[in-house]
C-alpha positions as CSV (number, residue, x, y, z in Angstrom):
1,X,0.0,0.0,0.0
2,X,2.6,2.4,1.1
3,X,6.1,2.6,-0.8
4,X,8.8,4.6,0.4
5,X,9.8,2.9,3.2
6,X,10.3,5.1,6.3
7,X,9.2,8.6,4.3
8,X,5.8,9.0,6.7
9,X,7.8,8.7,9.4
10,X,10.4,11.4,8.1
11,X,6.9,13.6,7.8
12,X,5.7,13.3,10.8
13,X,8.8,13.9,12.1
14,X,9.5,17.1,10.1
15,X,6.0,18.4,11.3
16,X,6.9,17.6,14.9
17,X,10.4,19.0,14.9
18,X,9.2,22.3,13.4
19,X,5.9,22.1,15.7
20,X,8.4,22.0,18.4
21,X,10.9,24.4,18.1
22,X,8.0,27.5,18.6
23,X,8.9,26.9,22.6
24,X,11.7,27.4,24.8
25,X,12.0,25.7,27.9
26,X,9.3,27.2,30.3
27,X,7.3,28.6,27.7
28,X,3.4,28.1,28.1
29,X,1.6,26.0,25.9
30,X,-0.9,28.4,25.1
31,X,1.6,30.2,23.0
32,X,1.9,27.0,20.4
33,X,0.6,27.8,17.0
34,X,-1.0,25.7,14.4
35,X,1.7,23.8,11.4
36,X,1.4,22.9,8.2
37,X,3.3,20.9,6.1
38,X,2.4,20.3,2.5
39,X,4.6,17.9,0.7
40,X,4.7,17.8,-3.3
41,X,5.1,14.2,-4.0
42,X,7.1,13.9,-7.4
43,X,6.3,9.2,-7.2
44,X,3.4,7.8,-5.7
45,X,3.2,7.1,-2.1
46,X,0.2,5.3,-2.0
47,X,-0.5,3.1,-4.5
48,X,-3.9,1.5,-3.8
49,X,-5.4,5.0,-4.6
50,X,-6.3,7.3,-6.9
51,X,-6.5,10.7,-5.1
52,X,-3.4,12.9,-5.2
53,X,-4.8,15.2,-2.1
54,X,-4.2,13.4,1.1
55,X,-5.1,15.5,4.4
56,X,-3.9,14.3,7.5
57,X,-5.3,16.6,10.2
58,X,-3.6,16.0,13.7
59,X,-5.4,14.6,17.5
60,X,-8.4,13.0,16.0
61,X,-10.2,10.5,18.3
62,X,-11.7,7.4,17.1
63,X,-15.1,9.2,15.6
64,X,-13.3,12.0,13.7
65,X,-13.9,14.7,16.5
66,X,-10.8,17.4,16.0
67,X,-9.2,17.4,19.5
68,X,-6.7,20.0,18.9
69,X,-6.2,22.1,15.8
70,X,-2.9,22.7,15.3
71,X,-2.4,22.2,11.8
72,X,-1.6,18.7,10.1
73,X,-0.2,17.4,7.0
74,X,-0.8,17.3,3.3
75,X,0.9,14.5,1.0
76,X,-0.1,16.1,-2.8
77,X,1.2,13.1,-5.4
78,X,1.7,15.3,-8.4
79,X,1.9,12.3,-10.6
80,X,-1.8,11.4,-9.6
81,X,-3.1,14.8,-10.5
82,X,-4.1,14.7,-14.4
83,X,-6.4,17.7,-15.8
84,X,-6.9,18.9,-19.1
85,X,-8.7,22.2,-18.0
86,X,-7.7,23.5,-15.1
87,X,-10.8,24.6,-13.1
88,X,-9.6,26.7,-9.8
89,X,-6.5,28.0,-8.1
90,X,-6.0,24.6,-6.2
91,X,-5.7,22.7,-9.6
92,X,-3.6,26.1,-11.1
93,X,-0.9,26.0,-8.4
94,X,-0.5,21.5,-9.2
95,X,-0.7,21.8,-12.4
96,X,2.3,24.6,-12.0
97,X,4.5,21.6,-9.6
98,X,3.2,19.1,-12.1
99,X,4.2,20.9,-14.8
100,X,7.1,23.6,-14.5
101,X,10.2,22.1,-16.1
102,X,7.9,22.6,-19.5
103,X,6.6,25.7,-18.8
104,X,8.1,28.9,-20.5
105,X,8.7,32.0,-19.3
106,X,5.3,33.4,-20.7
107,X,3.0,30.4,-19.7
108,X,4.5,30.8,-16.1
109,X,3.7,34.5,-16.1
110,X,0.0,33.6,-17.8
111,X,-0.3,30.8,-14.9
112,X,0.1,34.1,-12.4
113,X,-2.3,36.7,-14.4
114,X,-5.2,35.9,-12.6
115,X,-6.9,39.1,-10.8
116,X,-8.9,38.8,-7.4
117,X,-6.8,35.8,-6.3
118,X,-6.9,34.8,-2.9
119,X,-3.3,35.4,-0.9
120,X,-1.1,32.0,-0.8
121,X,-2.2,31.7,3.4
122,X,-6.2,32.5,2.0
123,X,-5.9,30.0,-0.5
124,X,-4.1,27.1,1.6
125,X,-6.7,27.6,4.7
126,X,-9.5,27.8,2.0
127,X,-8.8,24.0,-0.2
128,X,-7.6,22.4,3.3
């Protein structure tokens, strides 16, 4: 099901290191923020399916209930992701990872001409 031997592990072990490092020693809990980490998968990592989007929110019990929200992890397999119109900014900004090493320096600026978009922190809280 999953290839890449230990690379969840590495993940989850990126999130928690940078998750981590907001505190000193003494520091108050309160003060912890929410962390994302979005990973652009160039291979599969899950092979027995078909979605390239995989959110992992963090502290879930057993009947989906969010314990804590402070942030999570999304696993985007760029191979997975096929589209021959793109439809939104979500599919704009894979089909750009997907994509670049073709892309002139026109289509790349065409990819970007695209008025009333959202910032990059509007548009990540707004697809996840």
């Amino acid at each position: 099901m999953i290839g890449h031997g230990s690379l969840l592990s590495r993940i989850l072990y990126t999130w928690a290191d940078i998750y981590s490092k907001q505190l000193q020693s003494g520091d108050d809990y309160s003060l912890l923020k929410p962390t994302y980490s979005i990973w652009l998968l160039a291979e599969n990592l899950i092979a027995t399916d078909n979605d390239h989007l995989h959110a992992c929110h963090l502290l879930r019990d057993t009947k989906g209930r969010t314990l804590l929200n402070h942030g999570g992890i999304w696993l985007l397999e760029l191979d997975k992701f096929r589209t021959g119109v793109v439809r939104n900014e979500h599919e704009r900004w894979l089909q750009f990872f997907r994509k670049a090493d073709q892309f002139d320096d026109d289509e790349i600026t065409r990819l970007d001409d695209h008025p009333g978009d959202e910032t990059g922190h509007d548009h990540i809280a707004s697809i996840f």
